[in-house]
C-alpha angles and dihedrals in degrees: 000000000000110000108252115233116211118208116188101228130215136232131250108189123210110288118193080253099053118027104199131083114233145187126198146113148245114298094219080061086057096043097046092059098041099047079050085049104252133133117246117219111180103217106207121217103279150169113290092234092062086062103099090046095056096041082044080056099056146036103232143350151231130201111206125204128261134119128018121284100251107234100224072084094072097028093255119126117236117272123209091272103055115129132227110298131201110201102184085057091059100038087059097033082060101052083052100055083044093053101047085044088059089049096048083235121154125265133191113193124196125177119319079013087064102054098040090061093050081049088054106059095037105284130120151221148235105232095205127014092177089080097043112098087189079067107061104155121091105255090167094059119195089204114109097284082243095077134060123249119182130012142252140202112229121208111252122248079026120134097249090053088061086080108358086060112202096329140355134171126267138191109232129195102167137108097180126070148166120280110162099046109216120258090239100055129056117208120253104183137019132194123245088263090050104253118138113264098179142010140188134182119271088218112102093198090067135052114219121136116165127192120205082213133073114265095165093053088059107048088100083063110023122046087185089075090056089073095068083069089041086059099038091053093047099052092056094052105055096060085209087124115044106015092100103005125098129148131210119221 
């Protein structure tokens, strides 16, 4: 059986020029867990509740980018730059990450993904790096999303330096980020500026590694990031970390 990966999916609502609501992700995110093997299951944006039933339906899960983390989320009220936020998509994107924790199930986090999972588990956000001076280096880049942009210094004995080496080369389109790392996670690889590029859980009984950059947008350049899908994939389909594992909150 190929292992199921499940995407949560985002919303598009009707535009005058296009009149349908629509939920979907990114193809590259398609495309990544089917060229490792994998089978890829869109999860829209649903009711909480409905969690357990779709993590009861895969075998792992990845979390894509899109709006701003709201930050009732982290107990911070809303400056002036805050994007566009969408909260029934966190709420729900929460009681995803909660759920495949509890299940000891994988999880691959880009982006928004990233930081929603940090939110998850206690830890908080800038809401807008544009304005910071401490934060210098581009992290919304005008080049074509393909290619990398700025670089980053990877902890070593870290996953990603298992085949990213020290350091590597990243595309980035984000202008939030996280700032209180979660208890749960420890930081791989950090920005020139030293924001934290990548994280992963400290738990060895669970599998959950998460980038602030695009690995999916780069595939068509970079065979390395196909290897974030690869693991993922894996990972599902070996069973070693959620058979017979299952936590209580």
């Amino acid at each position: 059986m190929k292992p199921i990966i499940g995407i949560g999916g985002n919303h598009l609502a009707p535009t005058a020029g296009c009149p349908m609501d629509k939920t979907y992700t990114p193809q590259g995110f398609i495309d990544g867990v089917q060229a490792a093997g994998g089978i890829a299951f869109v999860i829209p944006i649903s009711d909480p509740l409905d969690a357990e039933h779709y993590v009861n339906a895969i075998d792992g899960l990845i979390l894509a980018g899109g709006q701003d983390v709201s930050p009732i989320f982290y107990d911070e009220e809303p400056t002036h730059h805050l994007g566009a936020t969408h909260p029934e998509r966190d709420t729900f994107e929460i009681a995803l990450v909660k759920e495949a924790y509890r299940q000891c199930k994988p999880i691959f986090a880009v982006c928004r993904g990233m930081q929603i999972v940090n939110v998850a588990f206690g830890g908080t956000l800038h809401q807008d790096i544009s304005i910071m001076e401490q934060f210098p280096v581009q992290h919304d880049q005008k080049t074509n999303s393909q290619y990398a942009s700025h670089s980053i210094a990877i902890a070593p004995n870290s996953f990603l330096s298992s085949f990213l080496g020290e350091s590597h080369l990243v595309n980035s389109f984000h202008h939030q980020a996280v700032k209180d790392l979660a208890d749960l996670f420890e930081a791989t690889a950090w920005s020139a500026d030293g924001l934290i590029e990548a994280f992963e859980t400290k738990d060895k009984n669970q599998s959950i590694f998460a980038v602030q950059w695009h690995p999916e947008l780069m595939l068509s350049v970079s065979q390395k990031m196909q290897y974030f899908f690869d693991e993922i994939v894996f990972l599902s389909g070996t069973g070693i970390h959620y058979q017979d594992n299952v936590i209580n909150f």
